[in-house]
C-alpha positions in Angstrom: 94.8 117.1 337.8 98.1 116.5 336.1 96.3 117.2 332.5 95.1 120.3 334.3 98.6 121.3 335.6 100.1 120.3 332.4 98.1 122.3 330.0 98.7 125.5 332.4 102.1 125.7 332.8 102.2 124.9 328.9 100.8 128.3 328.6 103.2 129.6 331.4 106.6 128.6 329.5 104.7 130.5 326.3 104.1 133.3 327.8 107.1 133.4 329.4 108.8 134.0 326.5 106.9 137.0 326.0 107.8 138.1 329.9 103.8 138.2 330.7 103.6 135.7 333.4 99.6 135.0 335.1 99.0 134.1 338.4 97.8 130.4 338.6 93.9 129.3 337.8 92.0 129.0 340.4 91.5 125.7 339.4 95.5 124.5 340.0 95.3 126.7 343.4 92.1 124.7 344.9 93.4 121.8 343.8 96.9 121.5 345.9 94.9 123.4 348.8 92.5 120.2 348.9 95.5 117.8 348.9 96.5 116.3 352.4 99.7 116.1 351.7 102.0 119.7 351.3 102.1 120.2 347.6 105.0 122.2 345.6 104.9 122.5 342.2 107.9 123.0 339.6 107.4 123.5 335.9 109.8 122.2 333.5 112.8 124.2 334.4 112.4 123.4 338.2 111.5 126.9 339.0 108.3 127.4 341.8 105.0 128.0 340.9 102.4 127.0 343.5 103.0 125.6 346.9 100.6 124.5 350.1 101.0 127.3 353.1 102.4 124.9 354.5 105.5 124.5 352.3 107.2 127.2 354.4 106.2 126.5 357.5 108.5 123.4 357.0 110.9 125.2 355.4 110.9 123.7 352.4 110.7 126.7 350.4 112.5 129.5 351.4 111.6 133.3 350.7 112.4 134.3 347.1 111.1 130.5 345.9 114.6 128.9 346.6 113.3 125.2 347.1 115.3 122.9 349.4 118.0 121.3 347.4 117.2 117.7 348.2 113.6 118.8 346.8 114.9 119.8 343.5 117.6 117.0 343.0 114.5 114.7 343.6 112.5 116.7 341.1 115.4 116.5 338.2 115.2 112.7 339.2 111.7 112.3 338.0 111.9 114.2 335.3 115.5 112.3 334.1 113.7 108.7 334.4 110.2 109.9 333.7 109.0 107.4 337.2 107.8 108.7 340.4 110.6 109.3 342.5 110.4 108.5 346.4 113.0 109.5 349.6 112.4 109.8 353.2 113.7 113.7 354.2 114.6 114.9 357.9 114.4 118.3 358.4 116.0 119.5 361.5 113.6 122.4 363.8 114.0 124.9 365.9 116.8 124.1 368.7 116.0 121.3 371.4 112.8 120.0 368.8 113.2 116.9 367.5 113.3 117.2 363.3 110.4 116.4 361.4 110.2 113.2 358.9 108.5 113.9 355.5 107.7 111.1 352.6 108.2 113.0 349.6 107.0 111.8 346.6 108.0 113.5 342.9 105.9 113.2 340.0 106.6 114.3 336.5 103.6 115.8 335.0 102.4 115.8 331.0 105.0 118.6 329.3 107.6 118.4 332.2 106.4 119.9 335.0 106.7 118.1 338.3 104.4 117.9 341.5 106.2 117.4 344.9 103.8 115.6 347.6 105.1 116.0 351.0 103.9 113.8 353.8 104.3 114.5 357.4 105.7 111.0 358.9 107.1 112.3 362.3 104.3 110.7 364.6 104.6 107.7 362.4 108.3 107.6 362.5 108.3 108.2 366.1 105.8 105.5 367.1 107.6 102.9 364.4 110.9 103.6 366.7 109.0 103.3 370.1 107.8 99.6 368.6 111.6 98.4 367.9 112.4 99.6 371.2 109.4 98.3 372.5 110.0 94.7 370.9 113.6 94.5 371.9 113.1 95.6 375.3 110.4 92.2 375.6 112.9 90.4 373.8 115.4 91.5 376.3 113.5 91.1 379.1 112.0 87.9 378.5 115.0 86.5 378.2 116.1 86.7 382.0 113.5 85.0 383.2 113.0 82.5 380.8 117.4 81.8 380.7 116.9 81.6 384.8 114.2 79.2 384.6 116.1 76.8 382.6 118.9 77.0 384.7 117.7 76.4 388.2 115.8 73.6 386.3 118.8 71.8 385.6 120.1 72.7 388.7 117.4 70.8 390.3 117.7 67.9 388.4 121.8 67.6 389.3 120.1 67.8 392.9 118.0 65.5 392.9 120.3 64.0 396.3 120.2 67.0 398.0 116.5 67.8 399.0 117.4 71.1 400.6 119.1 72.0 397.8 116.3 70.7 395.5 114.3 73.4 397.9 116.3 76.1 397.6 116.1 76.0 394.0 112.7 75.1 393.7 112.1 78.8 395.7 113.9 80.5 393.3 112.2 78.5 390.7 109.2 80.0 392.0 110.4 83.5 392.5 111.4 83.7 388.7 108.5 82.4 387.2 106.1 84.7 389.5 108.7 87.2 387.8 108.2 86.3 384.2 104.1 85.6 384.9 104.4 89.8 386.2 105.7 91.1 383.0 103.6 89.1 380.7 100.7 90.4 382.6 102.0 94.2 382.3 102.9 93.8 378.5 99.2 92.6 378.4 98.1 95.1 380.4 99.9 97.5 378.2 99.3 96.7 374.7 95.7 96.5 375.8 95.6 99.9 377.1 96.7 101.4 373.6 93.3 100.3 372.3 91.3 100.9 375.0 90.1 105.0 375.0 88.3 105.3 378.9 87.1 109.3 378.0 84.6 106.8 375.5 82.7 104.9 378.2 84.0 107.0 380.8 81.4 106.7 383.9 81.5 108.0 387.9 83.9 106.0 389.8 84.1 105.6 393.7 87.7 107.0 394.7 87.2 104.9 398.1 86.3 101.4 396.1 89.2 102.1 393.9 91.8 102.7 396.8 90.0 99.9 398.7 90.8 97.5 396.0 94.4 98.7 395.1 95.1 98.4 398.6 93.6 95.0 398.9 95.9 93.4 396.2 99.1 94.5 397.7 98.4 93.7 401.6 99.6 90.1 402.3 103.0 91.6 400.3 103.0 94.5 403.1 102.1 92.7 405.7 105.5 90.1 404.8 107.2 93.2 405.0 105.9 94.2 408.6 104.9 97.7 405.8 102.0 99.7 407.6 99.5 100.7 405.2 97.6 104.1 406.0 94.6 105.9 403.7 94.1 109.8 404.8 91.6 112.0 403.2 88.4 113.1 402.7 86.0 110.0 401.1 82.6 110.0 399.0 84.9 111.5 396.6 84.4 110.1 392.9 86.4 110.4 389.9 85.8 109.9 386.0 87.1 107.3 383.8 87.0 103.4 383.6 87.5 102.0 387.0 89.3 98.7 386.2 92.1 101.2 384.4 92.1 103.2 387.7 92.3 101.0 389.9 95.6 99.6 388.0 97.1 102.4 388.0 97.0 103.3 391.9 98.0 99.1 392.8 100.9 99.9 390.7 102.0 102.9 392.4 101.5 101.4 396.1 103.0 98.0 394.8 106.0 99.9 393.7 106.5 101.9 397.1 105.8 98.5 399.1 108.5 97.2 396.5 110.9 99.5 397.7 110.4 100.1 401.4 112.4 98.6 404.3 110.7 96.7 406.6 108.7 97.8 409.7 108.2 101.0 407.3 105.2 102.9 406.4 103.1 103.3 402.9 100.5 106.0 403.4 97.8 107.0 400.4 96.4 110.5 400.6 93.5 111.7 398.8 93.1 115.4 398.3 90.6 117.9 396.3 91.8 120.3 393.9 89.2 122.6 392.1 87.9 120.2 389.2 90.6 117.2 390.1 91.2 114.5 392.3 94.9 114.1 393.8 95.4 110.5 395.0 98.9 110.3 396.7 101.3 107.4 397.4 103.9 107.9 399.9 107.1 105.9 401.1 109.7 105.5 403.6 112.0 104.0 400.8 115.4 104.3 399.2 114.1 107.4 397.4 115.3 108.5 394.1 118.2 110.2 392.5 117.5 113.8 391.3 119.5 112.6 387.6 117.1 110.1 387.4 113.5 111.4 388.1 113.0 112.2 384.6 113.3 108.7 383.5 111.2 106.8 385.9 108.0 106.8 383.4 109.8 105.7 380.7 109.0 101.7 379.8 111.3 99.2 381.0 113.5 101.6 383.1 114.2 101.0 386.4 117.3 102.6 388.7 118.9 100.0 390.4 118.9 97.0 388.0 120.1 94.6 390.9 117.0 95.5 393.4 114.5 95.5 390.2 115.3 92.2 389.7 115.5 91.3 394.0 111.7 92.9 394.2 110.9 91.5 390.7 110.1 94.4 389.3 109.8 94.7 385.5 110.2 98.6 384.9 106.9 98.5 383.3 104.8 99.4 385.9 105.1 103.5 386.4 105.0 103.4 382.4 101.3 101.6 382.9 100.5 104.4 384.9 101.6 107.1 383.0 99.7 105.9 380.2 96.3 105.5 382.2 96.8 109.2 383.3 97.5 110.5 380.2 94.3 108.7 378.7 92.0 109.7 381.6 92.9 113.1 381.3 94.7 113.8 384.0 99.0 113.6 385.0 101.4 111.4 387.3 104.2 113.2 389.0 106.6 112.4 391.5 108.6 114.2 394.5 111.5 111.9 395.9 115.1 113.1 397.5 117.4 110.3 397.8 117.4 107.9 400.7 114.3 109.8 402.3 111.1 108.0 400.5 109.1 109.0 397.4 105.8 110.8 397.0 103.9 110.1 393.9 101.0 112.2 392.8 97.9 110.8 390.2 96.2 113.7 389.6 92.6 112.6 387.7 89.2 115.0 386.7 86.5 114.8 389.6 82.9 114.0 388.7 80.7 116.6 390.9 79.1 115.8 393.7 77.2 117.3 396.5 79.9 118.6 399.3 77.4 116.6 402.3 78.5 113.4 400.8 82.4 114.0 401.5 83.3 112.9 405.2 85.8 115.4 406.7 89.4 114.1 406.9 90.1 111.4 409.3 93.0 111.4 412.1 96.1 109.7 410.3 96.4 107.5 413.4 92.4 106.5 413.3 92.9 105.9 409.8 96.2 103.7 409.8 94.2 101.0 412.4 91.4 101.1 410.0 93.7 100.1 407.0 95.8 97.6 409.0 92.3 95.7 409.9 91.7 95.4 406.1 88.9 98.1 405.7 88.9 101.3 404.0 
């Protein structure tokens, strides 16, 4: 191609001289419309020639064939040291988007020309940030545990007099490793979710075996907690996607209102049709959640009162798991909470079809609360 390029644009500056000027060859057209990358080319003076479409829509070549200034001072760079030239360049969008990351690679063609390949890195760029967060959040939070452990281990060995104190810090030796055993599980559970794609081997799954289960995991914690659990709804529902996944995803949102609620309180789960969707609902009695901090509840590792995270062992990884499954089934997680007065949280998933005779009419909420506290569903 560069032969190509080189030999044209050789003809260009000749004929410039002559102010006669031809359009490209086709040739040099189809060639930077097959490339990936966005493509600008310069001949020897710098001035435009050919571009990609999308060239403008990133702005890098404004009407008139002004070329970004970072473009050309690459450009002059190549030509200078006759080597590729390579530089990372942010370009900012429109307001409230977050700028774009290009690779830009300059190339000095036979006869002095030079080729600009533009490579859209923002997803890449993104995701490379979200893993340093990522790691340094594990790093972070591995590190409580792990410090706590090794403390109320020495503690118990300065103890070893005192048996009720060698108790009391053998319970909390207990509670911090169940802690650190929790968020190595999730940070499995999460890496492995980034691989696994349910829409693939996506089958019918029971909406009743999948409550029934998540409900399962989290009763002895409830029933500690004197926390009534109560399943409403219609049932012979059934949902799409990978069932192991789903089920995950709704333990984690009743784990985290059981979490959360004051004793002798109530967790109900509602399950609702909507046109080609099923709404599973988890609702608490809890401390609720500020308005300033809604939008922040999904994110990994976040968690809005540090000091009862760490009481109820939570890990702030848990909504983030569930967020994810959604988001890979298809289907959204919101939630409705006012401060002080409980949470609602809504998985919204896509319904398989099924014949309206094998959906039971909704239950009585009190009918439905005995059944749930006798350990059916």
């Amino acid at each position: 191609m560069g032969l190509l390029v080189g030999a044209w644009l050789h003809g260009v500056s000749e004929r410039r001289r002559q102010e006669t000027v031809e359009p490209p060859p086709v040739e040099v057209a189809a060639v930077l419309g097959a490339l990936r990358a966005t493509a600008i080319l310069l001949d020897e003076n710098l001035d435009l020639v050919e571009l990609s479409p999308s060239a403008y829509a990133y702005r890098l070549v404004r009407p008139g064939g002004m070329v970004h200034p970072d473009l050309v001072r690459l450009a002059t760079a190549a030509q200078r040291s006759s080597q590729p030239q390579m530089t990372d360049l942010t370009l900012e969008r429109g307001r409230g988007d977050a700028p774009s990351v290009l690779a830009v690679r300059a190339t000095e063609l036979p006869g002095g020309p030079v080729l600009l390949l533009c490579e859209d890195r923002t997803q890449a760029s993104r995701a490379e940030g979200a893993r340093r967060d990522f790691v340094a959040n594990i790093s972070h939070e591995l590190k409580t545990p792990i410090g706590a452990i090794g403390l109320l281990t020495e503690a118990v060995d300065g103890a070893a007099d005192d048996p009720e104190s060698v108790h009391r810090f053998a319970q909390r030796l207990q509670r911090e490793s169940a802690r650190l055993a929790k968020l190595v599980n999730e940070i499995i559970d999460l890496s492995r979710l980034q691989f696994d794609n349910p829409v693939e081997s996506a089958s019918a799954v029971s909406v009743d075996a999948v409550i029934g289960e998540a409900l399962d995991r989290v009763r002895s914690v409830a029933e500690a907690k004197k926390i009534r659990l109560v399943r409403g709804g219609p049932r012979g529902l059934e949902m799409i996607g990978d069932k192991t996944q789903l089920v995950t995803a709704v333990n984690n949102l009743i784990d985290n209102a059981v979490a959360y609620s004051p004793e002798h309180t109530r967790v109900a789960v509602g399950v609702r049709e909507r046109e080609d969707a099923v709404e599973i609902t988890v609702s608490d009695q809890g401390i609720g959640i500020p308005e300033e901090e809604i939008g922040r509840i999904f994110e990994r590792f976040y968690r809005v009162d540090q000091a009862r995270s760490r009481a109820t062992g939570g890990t702030g990884l848990g909504l983030s798991i569930v967020k994810h499954i959604a988001a890979a089934h298809g289907g959204e997680v919101s939630v409705w909470s006012s401060h002080g007065a409980g949470s609602t949280f809504t998985l919204r998933l896509p319904r398989h079809p099924v014949s309206p005779s094998t959906a039971e009419p909704d239950r009585p909420v009190t009918r439905v609360a005995a059944d749930v506290t006798k350990g059916t569903t």
